[in-house]
Legacy VTK file of the C-alpha trace (Angstrom):
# vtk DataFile Version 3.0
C-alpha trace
ASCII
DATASET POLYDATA
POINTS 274 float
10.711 -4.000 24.561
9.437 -6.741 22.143
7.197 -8.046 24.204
5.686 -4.751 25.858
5.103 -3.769 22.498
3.325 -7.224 21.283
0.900 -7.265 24.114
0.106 -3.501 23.474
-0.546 -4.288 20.290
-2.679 -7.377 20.670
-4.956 -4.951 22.894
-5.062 -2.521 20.196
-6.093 -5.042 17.375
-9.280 -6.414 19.761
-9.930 -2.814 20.211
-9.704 -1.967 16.908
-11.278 -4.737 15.456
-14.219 -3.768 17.878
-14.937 -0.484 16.990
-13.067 -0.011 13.422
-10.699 2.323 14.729
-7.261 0.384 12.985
-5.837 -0.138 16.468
-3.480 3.058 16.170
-5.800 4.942 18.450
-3.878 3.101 20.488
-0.738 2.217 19.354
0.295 5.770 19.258
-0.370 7.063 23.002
0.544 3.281 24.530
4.170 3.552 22.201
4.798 6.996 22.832
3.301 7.560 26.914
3.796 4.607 28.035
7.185 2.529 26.200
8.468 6.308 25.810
9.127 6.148 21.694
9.343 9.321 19.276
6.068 10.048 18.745
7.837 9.765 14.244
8.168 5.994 14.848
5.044 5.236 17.020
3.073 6.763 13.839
5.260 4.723 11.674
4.436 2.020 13.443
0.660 2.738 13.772
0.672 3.079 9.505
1.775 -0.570 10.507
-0.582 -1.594 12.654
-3.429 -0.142 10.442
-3.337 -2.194 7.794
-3.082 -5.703 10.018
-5.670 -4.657 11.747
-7.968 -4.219 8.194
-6.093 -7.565 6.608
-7.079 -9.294 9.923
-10.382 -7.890 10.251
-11.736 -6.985 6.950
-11.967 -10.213 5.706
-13.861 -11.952 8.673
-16.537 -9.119 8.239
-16.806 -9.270 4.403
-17.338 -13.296 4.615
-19.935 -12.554 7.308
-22.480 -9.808 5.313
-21.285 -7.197 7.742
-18.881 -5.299 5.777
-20.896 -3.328 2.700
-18.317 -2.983 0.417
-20.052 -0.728 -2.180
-20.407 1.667 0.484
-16.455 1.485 1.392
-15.381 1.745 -2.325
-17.039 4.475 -3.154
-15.906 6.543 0.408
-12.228 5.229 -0.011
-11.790 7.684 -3.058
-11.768 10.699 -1.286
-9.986 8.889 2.169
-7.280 8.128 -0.144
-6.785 11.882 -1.421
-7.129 12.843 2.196
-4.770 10.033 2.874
-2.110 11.544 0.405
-2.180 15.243 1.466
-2.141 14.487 4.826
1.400 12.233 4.354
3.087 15.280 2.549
2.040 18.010 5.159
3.052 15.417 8.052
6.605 16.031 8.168
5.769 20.184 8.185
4.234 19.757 11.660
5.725 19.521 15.009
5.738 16.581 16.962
3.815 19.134 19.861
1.267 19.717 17.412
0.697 16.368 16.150
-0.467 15.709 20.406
-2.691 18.141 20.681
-4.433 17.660 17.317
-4.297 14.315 17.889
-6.159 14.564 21.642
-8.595 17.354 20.582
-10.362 15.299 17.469
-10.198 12.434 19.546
-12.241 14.332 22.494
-15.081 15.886 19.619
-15.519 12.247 18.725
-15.914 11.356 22.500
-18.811 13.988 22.879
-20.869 13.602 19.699
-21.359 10.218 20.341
-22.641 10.563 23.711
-25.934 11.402 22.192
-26.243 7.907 20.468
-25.255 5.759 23.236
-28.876 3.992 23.397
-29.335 3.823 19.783
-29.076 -0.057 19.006
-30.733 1.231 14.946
-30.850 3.916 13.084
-34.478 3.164 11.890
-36.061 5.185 9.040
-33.824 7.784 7.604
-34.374 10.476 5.232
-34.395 9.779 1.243
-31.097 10.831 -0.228
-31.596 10.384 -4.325
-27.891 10.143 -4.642
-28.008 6.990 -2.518
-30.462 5.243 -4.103
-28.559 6.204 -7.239
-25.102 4.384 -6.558
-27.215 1.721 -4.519
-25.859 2.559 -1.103
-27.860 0.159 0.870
-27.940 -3.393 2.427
-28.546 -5.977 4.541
-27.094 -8.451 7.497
-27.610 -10.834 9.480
-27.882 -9.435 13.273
-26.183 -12.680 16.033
-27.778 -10.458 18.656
-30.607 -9.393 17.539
-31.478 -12.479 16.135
-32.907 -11.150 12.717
-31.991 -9.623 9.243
-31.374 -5.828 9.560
-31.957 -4.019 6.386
-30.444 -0.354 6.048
-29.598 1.809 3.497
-27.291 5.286 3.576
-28.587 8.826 3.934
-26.071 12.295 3.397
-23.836 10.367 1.255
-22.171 14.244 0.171
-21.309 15.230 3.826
-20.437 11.398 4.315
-17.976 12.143 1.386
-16.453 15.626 2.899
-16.100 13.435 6.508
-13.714 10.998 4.791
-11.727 13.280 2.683
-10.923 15.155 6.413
-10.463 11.317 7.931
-8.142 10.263 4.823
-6.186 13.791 5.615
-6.064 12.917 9.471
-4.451 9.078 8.885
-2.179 10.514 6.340
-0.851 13.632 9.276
-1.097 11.372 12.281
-0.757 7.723 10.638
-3.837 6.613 12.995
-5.945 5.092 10.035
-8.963 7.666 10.871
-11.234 4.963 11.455
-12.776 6.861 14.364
-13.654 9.789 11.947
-15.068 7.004 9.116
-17.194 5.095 11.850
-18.507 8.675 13.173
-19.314 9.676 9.469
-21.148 6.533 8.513
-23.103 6.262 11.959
-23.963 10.007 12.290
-23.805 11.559 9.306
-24.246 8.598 6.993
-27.298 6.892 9.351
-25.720 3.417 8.771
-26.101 0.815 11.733
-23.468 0.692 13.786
-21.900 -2.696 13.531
-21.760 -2.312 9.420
-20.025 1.571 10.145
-17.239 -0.478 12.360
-17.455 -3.393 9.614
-16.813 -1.131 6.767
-14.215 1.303 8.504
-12.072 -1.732 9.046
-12.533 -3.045 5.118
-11.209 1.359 4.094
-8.686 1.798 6.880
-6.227 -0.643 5.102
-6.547 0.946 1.926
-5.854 4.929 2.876
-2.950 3.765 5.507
-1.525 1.848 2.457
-1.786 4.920 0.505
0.012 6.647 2.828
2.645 4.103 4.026
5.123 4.563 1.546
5.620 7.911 2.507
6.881 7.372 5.968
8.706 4.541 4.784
10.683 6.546 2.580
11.325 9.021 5.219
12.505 6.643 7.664
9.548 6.791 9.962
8.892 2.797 9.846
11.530 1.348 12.588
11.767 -2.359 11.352
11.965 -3.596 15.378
9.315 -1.740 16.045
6.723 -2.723 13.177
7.090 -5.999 13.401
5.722 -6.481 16.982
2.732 -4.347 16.584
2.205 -5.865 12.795
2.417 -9.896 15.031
0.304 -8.556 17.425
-2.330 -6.739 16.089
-3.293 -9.175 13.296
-3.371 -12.015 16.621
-6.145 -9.399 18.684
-8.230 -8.546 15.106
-8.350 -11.856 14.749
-10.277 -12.368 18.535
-11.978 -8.663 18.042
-13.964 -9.602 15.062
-15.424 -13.041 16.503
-16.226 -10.994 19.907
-18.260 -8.220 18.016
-20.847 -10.257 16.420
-21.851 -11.123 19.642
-22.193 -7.633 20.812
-25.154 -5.061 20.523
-24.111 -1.535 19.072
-25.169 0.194 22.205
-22.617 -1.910 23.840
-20.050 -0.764 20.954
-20.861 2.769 21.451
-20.219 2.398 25.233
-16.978 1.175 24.752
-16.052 3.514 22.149
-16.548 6.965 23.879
-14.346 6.028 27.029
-11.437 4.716 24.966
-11.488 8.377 23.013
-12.100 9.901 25.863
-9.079 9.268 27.893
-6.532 9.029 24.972
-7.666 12.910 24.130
-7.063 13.727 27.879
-3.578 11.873 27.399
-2.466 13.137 24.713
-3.710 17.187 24.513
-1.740 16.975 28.136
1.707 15.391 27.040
1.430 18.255 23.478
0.754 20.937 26.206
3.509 19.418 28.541
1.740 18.482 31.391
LINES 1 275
274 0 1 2 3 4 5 6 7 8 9 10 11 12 13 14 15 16 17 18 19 20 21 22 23 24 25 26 27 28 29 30 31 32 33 34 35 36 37 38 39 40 41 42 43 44 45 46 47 48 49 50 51 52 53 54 55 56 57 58 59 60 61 62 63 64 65 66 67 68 69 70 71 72 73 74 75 76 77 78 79 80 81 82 83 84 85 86 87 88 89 90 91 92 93 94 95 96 97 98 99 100 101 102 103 104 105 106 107 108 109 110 111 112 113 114 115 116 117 118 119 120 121 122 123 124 125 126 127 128 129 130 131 132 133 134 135 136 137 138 139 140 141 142 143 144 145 146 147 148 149 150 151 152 153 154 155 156 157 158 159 160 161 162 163 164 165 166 167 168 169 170 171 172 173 174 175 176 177 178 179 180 181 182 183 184 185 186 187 188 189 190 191 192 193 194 195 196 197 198 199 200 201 202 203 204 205 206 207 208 209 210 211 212 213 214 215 216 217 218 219 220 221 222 223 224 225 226 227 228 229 230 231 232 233 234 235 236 237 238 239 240 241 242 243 244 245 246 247 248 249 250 251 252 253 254 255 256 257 258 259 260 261 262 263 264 265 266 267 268 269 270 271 272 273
């Protein structure tokens, strides 16, 4: 199964290298659905695959102005509580469970994006004091677009309460969250899209990391397992990130609602036992 798994995982890197999802969106349903793996070691795995993804990724967006890293500091303190709660109460929940929960936030993301799928900016957003305050804003350099984009954060409180319930999500299902970070910088948060992806793949790392030793401990992590999806997700980050500059956010959006789409469908069908 070595190589199934690699060239799984080099799909899941691109992917989530593209849209800052960590690649265990989908690690888990191709390890479990598809190879047929205990859904314990395909989220051991995924903890894996998480932080390769953000080593591979994180980096080539920091050197490139993309990644705001003040913004991803101060968010990773409450992913990382989430992160740790979420590890603890994992083994309390049955495998069933952990599908449908899984498919079900995975199909809310799906629909409130639907609404944004032409928005290439956020353009003016509303004042938030608190922002200004810890200097949540910034700038980059747009390949696309062909000019500097300046932006700055909005709702940084509900931003906060997003993470904290993405930090508790990677901790239960060991997906990294990133879906839940890029939907609370985007929508809640205002941020433009390419930077939300950016800095979701700079946090992911660090709450998976947080979380790892947990499921290492418990046995969760199968050595010949890991180590494929580890080779080959840090090989597809690596070819995600250089492919996303060149994209527009609309285009990122468009990608990202079909890829949540179907894994919720996939996964609320095999927890109900369809």
């Amino acid at each position: 199964m070595f190589v199934e798994i690699f060239v799984l995982s080099v799909f899941a890197g691109v992917l989530g290298a593209l849209l800052g999802l960590g690649g265990g969106v989908i690690i888990i349903p191709g390890l479990t659905l598809l190879i047929g793996l205990p859904i314990r070691y395909a989220i051991g795995a995924s903890i894996v695959s998480v932080i390769a993804t953000s080593s591979g990724a994180a980096a080539v967006y920091v050197r490139g102005g993309i990644s705001n890293l003040r913004i991803g500091i101060a968010l990773e303190v409450a992913t990382t509580v989430g992160a740790l709660s979420g590890a603890f109460l994992a083994g309390h929940v049955s495998a069933r469970w952990l599908y449908v929960v899984f498919g079900a936030l995975l199909g809310y993301s799906a629909i409130a994006l639907l609404g944004r799928l032409r928005l290439e900016l956020p353009g003016e957003v509303p004042h938030d004091p608190l922002a200004s305050l810890l200097r949540l804003s910034g700038a980059y350099y747009d390949q696309v677009l062909h000019r500097r984009v300046p932006y700055a954060a909005t709702s940084v409180i509900p931003g906060g309460l997003m993470m904290y319930v993405a930090g508790l999500l990677s901790g239960l299902l060991g997906i990294g969250s990133g879906l839940f970070k890029v939907l609370a910088m985007d929508v809640i948060m205002r941020l433009p899209m390419k930077v939300s992806t950016a800095t979701s793949n700079f946090m992911i790392g660090v709450t998976a990391a947080a979380s790892a030793g947990v499921y290492f401990v418990r046995g969760d992590i199968h050595p010949l397992i890991a180590a494929p999806v580890a080779l080959g997700v840090l090989a597809g980050a690596w070819a995600g990130t250089t492919v996303m500059q060149r994209l527009r956010s609309t285009t990122l959006r468009k990608l990202f609602v079909p890829v949540l789409a179907i894994v919720a469908i996939q996964m609320i069908a095999r927890g109900l036992g369809i």
